[in-house]
C-alpha positions as CSV (number, residue, x, y, z in Angstrom):
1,X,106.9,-65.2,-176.7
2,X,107.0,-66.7,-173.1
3,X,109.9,-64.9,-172.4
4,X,108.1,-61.4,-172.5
5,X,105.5,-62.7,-170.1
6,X,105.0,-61.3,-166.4
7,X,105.2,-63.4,-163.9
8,X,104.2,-63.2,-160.2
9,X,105.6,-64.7,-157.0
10,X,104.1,-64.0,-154.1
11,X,103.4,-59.9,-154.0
12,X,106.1,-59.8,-156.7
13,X,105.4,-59.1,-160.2
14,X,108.3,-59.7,-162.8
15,X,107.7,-57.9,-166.0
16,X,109.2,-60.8,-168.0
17,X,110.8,-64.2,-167.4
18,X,114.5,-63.1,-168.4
19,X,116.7,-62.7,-164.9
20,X,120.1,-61.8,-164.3
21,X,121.4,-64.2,-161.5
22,X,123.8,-63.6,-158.7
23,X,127.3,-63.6,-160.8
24,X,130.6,-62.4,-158.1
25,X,132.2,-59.3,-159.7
26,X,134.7,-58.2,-157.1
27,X,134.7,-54.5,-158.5
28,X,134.9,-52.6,-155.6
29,X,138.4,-52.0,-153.1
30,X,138.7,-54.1,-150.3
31,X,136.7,-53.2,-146.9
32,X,133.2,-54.4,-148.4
33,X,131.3,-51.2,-149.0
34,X,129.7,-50.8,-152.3
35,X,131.4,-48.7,-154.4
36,X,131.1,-46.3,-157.9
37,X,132.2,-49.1,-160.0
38,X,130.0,-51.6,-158.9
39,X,127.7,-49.3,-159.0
40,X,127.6,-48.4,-162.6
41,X,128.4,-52.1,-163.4
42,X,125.3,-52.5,-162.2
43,X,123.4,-49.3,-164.0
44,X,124.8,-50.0,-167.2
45,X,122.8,-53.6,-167.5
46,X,119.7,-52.9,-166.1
47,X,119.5,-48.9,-167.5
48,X,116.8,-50.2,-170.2
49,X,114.5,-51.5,-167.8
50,X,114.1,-55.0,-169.7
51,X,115.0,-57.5,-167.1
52,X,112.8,-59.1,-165.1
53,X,114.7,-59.8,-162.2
54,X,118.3,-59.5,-160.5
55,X,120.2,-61.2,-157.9
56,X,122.8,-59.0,-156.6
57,X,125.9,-60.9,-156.4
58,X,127.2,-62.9,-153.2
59,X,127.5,-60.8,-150.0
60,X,129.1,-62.0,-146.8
61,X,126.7,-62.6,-143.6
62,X,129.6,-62.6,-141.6
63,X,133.3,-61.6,-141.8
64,X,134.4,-65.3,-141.4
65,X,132.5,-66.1,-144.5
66,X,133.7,-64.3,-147.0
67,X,135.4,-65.3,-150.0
68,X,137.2,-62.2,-151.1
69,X,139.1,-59.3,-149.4
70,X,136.5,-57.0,-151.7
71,X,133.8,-59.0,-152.1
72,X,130.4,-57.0,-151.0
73,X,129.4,-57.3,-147.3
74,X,126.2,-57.3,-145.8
75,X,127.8,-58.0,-142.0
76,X,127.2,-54.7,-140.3
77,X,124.8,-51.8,-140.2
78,X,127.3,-49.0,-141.4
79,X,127.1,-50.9,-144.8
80,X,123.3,-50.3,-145.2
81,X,123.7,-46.8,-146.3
82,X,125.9,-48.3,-149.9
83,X,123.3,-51.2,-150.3
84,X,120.5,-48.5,-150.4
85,X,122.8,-47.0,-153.3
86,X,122.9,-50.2,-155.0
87,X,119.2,-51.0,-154.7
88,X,118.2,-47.7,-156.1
89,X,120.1,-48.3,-159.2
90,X,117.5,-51.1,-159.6
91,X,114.6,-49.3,-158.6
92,X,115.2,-46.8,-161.3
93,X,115.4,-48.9,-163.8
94,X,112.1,-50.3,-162.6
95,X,113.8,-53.5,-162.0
96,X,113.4,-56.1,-158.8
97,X,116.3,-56.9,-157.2
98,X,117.2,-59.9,-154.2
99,X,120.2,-59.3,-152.4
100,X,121.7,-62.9,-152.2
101,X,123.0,-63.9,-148.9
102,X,126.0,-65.6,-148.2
103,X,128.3,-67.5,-145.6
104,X,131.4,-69.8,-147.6
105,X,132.2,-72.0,-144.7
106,X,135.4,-73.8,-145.4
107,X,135.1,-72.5,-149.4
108,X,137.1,-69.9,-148.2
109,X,141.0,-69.7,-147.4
110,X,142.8,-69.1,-143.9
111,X,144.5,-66.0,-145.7
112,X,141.1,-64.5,-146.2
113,X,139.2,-65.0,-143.1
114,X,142.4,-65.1,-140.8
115,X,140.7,-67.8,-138.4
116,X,139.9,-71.5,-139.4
117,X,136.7,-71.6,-141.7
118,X,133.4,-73.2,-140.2
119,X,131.5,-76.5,-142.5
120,X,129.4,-78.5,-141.1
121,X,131.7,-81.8,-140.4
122,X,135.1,-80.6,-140.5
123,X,135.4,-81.5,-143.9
124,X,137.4,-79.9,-146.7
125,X,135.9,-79.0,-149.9
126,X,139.0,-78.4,-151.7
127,X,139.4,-81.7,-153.0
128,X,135.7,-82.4,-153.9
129,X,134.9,-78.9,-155.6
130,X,137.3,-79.6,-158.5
131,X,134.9,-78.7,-161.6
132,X,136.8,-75.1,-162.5
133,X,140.2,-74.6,-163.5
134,X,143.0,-74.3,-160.6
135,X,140.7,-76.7,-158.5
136,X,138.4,-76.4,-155.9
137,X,137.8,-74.0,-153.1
138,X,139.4,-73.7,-149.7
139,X,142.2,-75.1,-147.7
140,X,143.3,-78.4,-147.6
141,X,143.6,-78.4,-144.3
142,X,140.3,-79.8,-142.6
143,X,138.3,-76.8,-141.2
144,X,136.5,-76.1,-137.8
145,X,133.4,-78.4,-137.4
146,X,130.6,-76.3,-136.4
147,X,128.7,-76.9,-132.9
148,X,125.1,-76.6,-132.1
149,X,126.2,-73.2,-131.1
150,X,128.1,-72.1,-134.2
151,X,125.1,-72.8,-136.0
152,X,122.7,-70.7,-134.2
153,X,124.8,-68.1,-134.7
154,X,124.8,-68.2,-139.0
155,X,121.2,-68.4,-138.3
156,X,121.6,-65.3,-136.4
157,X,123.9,-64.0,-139.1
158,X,121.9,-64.4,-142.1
159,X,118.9,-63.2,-140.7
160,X,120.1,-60.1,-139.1
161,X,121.6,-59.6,-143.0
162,X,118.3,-60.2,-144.6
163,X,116.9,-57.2,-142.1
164,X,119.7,-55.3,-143.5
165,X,118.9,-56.2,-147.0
166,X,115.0,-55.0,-146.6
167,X,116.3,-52.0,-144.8
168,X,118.5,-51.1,-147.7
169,X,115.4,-51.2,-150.1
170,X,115.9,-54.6,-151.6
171,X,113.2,-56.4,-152.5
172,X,113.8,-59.9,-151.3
173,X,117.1,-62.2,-150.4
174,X,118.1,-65.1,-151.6
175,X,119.6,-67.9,-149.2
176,X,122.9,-69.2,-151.5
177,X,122.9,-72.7,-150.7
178,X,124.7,-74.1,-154.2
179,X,128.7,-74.1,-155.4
180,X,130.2,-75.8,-152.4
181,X,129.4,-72.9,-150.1
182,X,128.0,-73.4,-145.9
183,X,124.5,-73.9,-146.9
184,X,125.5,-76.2,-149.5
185,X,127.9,-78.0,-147.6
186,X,124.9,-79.0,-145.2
187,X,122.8,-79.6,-147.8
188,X,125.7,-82.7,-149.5
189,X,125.8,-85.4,-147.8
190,X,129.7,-85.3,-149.1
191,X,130.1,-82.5,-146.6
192,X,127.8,-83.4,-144.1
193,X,128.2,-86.1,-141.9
194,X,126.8,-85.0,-138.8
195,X,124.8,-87.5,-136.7
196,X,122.6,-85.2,-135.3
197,X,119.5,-83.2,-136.3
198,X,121.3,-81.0,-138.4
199,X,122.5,-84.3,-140.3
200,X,121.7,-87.4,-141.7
201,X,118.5,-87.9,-144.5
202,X,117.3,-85.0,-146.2
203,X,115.3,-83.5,-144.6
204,X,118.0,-83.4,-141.6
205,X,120.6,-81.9,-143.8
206,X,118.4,-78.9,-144.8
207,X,117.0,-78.0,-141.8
208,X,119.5,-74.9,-141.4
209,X,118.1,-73.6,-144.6
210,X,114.5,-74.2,-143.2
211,X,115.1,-72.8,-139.7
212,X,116.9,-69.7,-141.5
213,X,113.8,-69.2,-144.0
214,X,111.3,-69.1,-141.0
215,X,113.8,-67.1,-138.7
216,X,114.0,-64.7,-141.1
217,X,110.0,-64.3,-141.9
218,X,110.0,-64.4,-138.0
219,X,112.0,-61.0,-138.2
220,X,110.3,-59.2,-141.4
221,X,106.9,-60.9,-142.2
222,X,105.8,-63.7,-143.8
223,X,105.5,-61.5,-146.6
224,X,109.2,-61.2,-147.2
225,X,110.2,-62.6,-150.4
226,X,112.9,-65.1,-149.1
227,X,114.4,-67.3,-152.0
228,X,116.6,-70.5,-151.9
229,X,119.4,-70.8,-154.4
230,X,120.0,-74.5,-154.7
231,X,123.1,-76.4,-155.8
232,X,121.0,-79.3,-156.0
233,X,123.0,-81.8,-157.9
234,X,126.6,-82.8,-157.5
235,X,126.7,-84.4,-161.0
236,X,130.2,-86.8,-159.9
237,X,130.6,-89.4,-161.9
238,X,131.0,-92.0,-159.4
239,X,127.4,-91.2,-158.4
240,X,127.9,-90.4,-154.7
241,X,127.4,-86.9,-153.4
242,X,123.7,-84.9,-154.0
243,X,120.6,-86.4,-156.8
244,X,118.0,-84.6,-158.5
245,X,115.7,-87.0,-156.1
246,X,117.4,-84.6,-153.2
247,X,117.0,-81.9,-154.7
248,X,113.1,-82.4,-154.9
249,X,112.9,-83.0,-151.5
250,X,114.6,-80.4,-150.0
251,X,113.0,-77.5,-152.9
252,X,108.8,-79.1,-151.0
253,X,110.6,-78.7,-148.0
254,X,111.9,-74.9,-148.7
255,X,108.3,-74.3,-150.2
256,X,106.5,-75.7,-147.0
257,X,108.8,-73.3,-144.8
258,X,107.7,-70.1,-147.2
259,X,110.2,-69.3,-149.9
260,X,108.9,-67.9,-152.7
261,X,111.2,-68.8,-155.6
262,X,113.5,-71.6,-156.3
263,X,116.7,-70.8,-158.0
264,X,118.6,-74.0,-159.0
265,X,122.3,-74.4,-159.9
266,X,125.1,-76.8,-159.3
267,X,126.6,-78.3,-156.1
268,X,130.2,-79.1,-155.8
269,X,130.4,-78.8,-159.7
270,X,129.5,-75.2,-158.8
271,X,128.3,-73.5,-161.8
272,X,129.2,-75.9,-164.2
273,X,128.8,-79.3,-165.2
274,X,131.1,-81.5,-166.5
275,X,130.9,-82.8,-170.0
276,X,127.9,-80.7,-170.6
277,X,127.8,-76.7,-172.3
278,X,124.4,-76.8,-173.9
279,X,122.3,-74.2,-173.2
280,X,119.8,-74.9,-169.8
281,X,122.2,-77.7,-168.8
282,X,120.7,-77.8,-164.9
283,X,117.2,-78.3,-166.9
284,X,117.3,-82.1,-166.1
285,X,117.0,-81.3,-162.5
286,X,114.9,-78.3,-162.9
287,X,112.3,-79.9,-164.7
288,X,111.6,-82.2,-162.0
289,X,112.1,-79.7,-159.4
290,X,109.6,-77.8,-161.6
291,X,107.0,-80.7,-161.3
292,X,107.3,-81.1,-157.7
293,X,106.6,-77.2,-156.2
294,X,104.1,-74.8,-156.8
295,X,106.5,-72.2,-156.4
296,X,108.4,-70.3,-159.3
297,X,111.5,-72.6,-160.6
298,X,114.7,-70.7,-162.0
299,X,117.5,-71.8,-163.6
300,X,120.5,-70.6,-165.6
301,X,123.6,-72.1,-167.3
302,X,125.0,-71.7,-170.6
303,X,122.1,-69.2,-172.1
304,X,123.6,-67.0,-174.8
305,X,120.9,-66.0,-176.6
306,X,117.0,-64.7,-176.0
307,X,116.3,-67.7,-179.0
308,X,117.4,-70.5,-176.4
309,X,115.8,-69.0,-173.1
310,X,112.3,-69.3,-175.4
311,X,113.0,-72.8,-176.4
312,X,114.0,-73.8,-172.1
313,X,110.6,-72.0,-171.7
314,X,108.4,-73.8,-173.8
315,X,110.1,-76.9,-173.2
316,X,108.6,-76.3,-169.3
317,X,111.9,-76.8,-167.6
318,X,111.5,-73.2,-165.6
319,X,109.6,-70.2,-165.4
320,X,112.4,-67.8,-165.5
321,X,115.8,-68.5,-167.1
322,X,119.1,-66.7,-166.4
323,X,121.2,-64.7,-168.5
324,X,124.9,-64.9,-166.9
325,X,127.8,-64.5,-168.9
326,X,126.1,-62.9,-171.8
327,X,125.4,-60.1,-169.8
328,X,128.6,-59.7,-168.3
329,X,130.2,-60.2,-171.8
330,X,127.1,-57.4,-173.0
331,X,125.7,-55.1,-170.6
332,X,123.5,-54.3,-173.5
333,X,122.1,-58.0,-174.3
334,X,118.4,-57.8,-172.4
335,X,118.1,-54.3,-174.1
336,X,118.7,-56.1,-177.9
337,X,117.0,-59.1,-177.4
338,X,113.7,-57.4,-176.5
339,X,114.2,-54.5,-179.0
């Protein structure tokens, strides 16, 4: 089967093409420092050694970006010592883990942050993020518009995290630009109106994620595994918003500035998309994505079974495929489906 083959990215060799992708748990009390249960959350689905790759769940850059009171952090030094915990648990297993790295710009509540949120054009996204029950994510009330400034300093942010990240023992990060979060928010033209050159085409409207990607190789080595998690499609049925044809574009350009893996989701739809539950339902826009880079493609959504991940590999659509729910619903399922 496809799905038991390695797979190399960079100096990175994944024993098979089955990952587990960034999925929030919340487990842990409020303050942001890894706990026990997150912890054996963790253990308990990677103990058999049989995935090929993890993405740690969201953590916040920066305290103004977070999306939960007890949501992980990755914001300060003194939390390095409980992410070394957490990478361990991987390490054990014989399993590679990214720490995915995270800033929610105005998908993020007042009553959370206690300040106004940042985005790049002072737009909400609570009204255009509507694809999950109880709506979208944020405030109504328009957000803080970021200056030249304010960006430099989430550049500053996610990079110093990513140091963090290595320090702790991970083996890579992954940028989190998809679901209506900052990076994604620059990355939609929805959300991004800006008219300078963090704005405008393409090319102008990623150049935080490119800046951030080279920044952070500027800090740890070009050898640094740095992935982009890409919310490349808005799917909105009045057509207006993010394309597959953008999300080409900006996965050369992420590939040109030196990540190592593209991991593609949904935009404003977040992790779903409408009308659609089949499994591999990004695959439309990964296979194209796919086509374009030389780089590994990943992609999740609606997987249940080790059956359908084969089929989404030999249809060419990725070269790994996540495992999401199922595994939360089964910390067992990687164990059983390559028993």
């Amino acid at each position: 089967m496809l799905c038991e083959e390695s797979l190399r990215a960079g100096s990175l060799e994944f024993r098979n093409r089955i990952f587990m992708p960034a999925m929030a748990a919340y487990k842990d009390e409020p303050g942001g420092y890894v706990g026990q249960v997150t912890l054996d959350h963790y253990r308990e689905r990677v103990a058999g050694g049989n995935l090929g790759l993890v993405v740690s769940e969201h953590l916040y850059v920066s305290p103004r970006g977070r999306a939960r009171d007890n949501q992980l952090g990755i914001d300060s030094d003194a939390r390095v010592e409980g992410l070394a915990r957490l990478a361990e648990v991987f390490h054990q297993a014989g399993t590679p883990v990214f720490a995915q790295i995270n800033h929610c710009g105005s998908g993020t509540f007042r009553r959370v942050v206690g300040e106004d949120p940042w985005s790049p054009s002072g737009i909400s996204t609570a009204s255009l993020s509507t694809a999950l029950a109880g709506g979208g994510l944020g405030d109504e009330e328009p957000p803080h518009e970021m200056t030249t400034e304010d960006i430099g300093t989430v550049i500053g942010e996610f990079t110093q995290a990513a140091v963090r990240a290595k320090e702790a023992g991970f083996d890579g990060v992954e940028l989190h630009s998809a679901h209506a979060y900052l990076l994604n928010q620059f990355y939609c033209p929805l959300t991004n109106r800006r008219d300078d050159e963090w704005g405008g085409d393409v090319a102008g409207r990623v150049r935080i994620h490119v800046e951030l990607i080279k920044s952070i190789h500027t800090a740890l080595g070009d050898d640094y595994p740095v992935a982009v998690r890409l919310g490349g499609c808005d799917y909105r049925e009045d057509g207006t918003g993010s394309t597959i044809e953008d999300a080409i574009e900006a996965c050369v350009l992420f590939e040109r500035a030196g990540a190592c893996l593209i991991d593609l989701s949904g935009g404003l739809c977040r992790f779903q998309r409408p009308g659609h539950t089949e499994p591999g339902y990004f695959k439309d826009m990964s296979r194209e994505v796919k086509a374009a880079v030389g780089v590994p493609v990943l992609v999740a959504g609606g997987v249940k079974t080790i059956e359908q991940a084969e089929e989404l590999l030999q249809e060419g659509v990725a070269d790994m495929i996540g495992i999401g729910r199922a595994l939360l619903a089964n910390a067992h399922w990687a164990d059983e489906a390559f028993a």
